[in-house]
N, C-alpha and C positions, 0 to 999 in steps of 0.2 A: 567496615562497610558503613557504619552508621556516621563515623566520621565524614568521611567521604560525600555522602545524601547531605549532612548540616554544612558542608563547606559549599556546594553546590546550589543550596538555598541562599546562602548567605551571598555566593556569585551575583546571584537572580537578584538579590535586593540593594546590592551593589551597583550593581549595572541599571536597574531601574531609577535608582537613586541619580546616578549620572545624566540616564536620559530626562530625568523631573528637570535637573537645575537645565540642559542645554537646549530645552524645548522653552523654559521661559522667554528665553530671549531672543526666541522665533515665532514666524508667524503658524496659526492652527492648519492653515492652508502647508503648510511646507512639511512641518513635523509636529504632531497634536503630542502634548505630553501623555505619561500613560495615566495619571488621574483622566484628561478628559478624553481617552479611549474608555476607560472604565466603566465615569458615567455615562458615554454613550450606548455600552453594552446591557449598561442597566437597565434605563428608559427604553433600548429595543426591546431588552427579555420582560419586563413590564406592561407596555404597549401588546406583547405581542406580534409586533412587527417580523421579528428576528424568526422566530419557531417554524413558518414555512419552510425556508431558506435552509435552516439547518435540517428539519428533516430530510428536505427533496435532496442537498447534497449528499446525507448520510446515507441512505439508499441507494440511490447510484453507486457509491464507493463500495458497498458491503454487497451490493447483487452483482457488479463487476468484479467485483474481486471473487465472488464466489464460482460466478460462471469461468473468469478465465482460470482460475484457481485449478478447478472441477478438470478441465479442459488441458491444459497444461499438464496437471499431474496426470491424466488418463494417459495422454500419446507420450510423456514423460516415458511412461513404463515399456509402451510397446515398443518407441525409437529406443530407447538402451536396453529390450531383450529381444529386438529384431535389429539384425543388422544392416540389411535389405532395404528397411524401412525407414532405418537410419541415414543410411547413404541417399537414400532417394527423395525423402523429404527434407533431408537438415539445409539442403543451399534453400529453399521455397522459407522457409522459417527465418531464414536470417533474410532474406531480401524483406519479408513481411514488415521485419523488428529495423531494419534499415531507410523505409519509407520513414519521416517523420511524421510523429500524427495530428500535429498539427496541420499538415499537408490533406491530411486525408478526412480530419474533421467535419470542413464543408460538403465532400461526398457521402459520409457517413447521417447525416442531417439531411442530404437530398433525397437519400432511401431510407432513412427510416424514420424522416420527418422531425418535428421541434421538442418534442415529448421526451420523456425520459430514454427512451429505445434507445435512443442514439448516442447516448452520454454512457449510459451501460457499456453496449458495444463497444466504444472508444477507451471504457475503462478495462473490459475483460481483454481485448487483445494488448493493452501494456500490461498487465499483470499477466500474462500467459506465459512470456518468454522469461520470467525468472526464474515461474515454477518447472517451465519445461527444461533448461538447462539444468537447474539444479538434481531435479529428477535422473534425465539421465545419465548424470556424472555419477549420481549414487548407487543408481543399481550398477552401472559398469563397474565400478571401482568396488566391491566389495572382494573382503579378504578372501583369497584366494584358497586356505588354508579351509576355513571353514565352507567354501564350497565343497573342496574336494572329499573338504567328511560327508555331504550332504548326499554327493554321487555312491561313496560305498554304501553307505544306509538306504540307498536305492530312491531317494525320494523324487519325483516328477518334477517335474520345471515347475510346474503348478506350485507345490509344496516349494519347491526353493525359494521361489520369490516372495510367500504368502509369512514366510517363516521366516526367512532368513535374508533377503535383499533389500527389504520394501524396510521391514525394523532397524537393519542396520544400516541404511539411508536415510533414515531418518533425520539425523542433525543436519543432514546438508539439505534435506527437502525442505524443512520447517526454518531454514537461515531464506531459503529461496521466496516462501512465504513471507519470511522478515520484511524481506525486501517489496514485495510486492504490495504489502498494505502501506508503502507510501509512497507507490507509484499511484496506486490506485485515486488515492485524493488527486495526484497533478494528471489523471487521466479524465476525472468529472468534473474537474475545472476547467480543464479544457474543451472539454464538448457545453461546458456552458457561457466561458468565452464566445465562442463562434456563434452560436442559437441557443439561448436558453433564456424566459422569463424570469425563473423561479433559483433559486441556488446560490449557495453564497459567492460563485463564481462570474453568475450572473449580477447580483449585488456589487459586485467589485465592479465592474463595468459600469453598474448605473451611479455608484459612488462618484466613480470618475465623471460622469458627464455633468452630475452637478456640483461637485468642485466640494466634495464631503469627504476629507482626506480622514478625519476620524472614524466615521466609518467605511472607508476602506481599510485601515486598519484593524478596526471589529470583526471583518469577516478574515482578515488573515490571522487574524488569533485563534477563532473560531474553528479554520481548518487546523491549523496547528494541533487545538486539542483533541478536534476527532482521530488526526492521523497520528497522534501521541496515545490516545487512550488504543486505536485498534492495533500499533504498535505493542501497546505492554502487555493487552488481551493475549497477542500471538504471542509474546514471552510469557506469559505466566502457564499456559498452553502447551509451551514447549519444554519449560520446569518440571511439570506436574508428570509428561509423556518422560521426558528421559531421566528419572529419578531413579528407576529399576538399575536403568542401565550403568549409571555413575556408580549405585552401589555398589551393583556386578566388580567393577574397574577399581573401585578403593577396596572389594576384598581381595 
């Protein structure tokens, strides 16, 4: 494993290596090397320029992600332990997830204004459809074997799920998650595409209009790392949760 992480590095310095020598003999306007992405990022984090930008996107991503997260895994459980609810809501949820939300951006900013509200919202409803499939696929699909002990030991639906559905769903709920905290960054950039002052999404936009290809580049690095770091958050997350369970499986 450790092999693998030092070849990896050694990729990353490879490739940047390539990008130094082919950016010389371009202009900063077309492709800025990554030394002068670097010192750009430097002189922003110094200035303070940068630190709004990052916060207001980071919040967005992390309250959308929480709320469609929250939301998602809630109706997750009751569409796959109602079936009823399942059939009669699942077509409304894929037409939702089949709008593009780009499309629906500039309405989402009509109601709920230039402010943060609305980048949220645009971010919890593309994070909702991960968590909500995944969810459902997990409680439906649980082993069957282990239900049927759960009937002779007489325990309630309550107790089934509380025990024994929702824990052994778990790998696919917390993959569903995976997923979601990097929609959630191309969910806040997009509501700050369309309306937003503040963000580094909004930065990308003003980048562009004064012809500052370095830093638009700063800010795509910058989301990178947020949606890298909240990425490994939710894998170290998911390590620590099913470590019981791997033992359980290797004894």
């Amino acid at each position: 494993m450790r092999n693998v992480r030092l070849y990896s590095l050694l990729l990353l310095f490879v490739l940047l290596a390539l990008w130094e020598m082919l950016a010389k003999n371009m202009s900063e306007l077309v492709l800025p090397a990554p030394s002068v992405i670097f010192f750009t990022m430097l002189d922003g984090m110094r200035s303070g320029y940068l630190f709004p930008h990052i916060i207001r996107t980071t919040l967005e991503v992390v309250l959308g992600l929480f709320c469609g997260g929250l939301f998602g895994f809630f109706f997750g459980i009751l569409m796959g332990e109602v079936e009823f609810l399942r059939k009669l809501l699942f077509p409304y949820v894929i037409a939702s997830q089949a709008v593009p939300k780009l499309a629906l951006a500039p309405l989402f900013i009509l109601w709920f204004g230039f402010g943060m509200t609305s980048k949220v919202v645009i971010t919890a409803l593309i994070c909702f459809f991960p968590l909500l499939e995944n969810t459902v696929t997990s409680i439906q699909y649980v082993d069957k074997q282990k239900e049927e002990l759960f009937r002779m030991l007489k325990a309630s639906r309550w107790q089934t799920l509380i025990h024994l559905k929702i824990p052994a769903g778990m790998p696919g709920i917390l993959a569903g998650l995976r997923v979601a905290v990097v929609l959630a960054v191309v969910g806040a950039v997009v509501g700050e595409f369309i309306g937003g002052s503040e963000g580094l999404g909004a930065l990308i936009i003003a980048s562009q209009g004064m012809m500052d290809t370095p830093l638009m580049f700063v800010s795509l690095l910058l989301l990178t790392i947020i949606g890298m770091f909240l990425y490994q958050l939710v894998a170290i997350l998911e390590k620590r949760w099913l470590k019981p369970y791997t033992r359980e499986k290797r004894k």
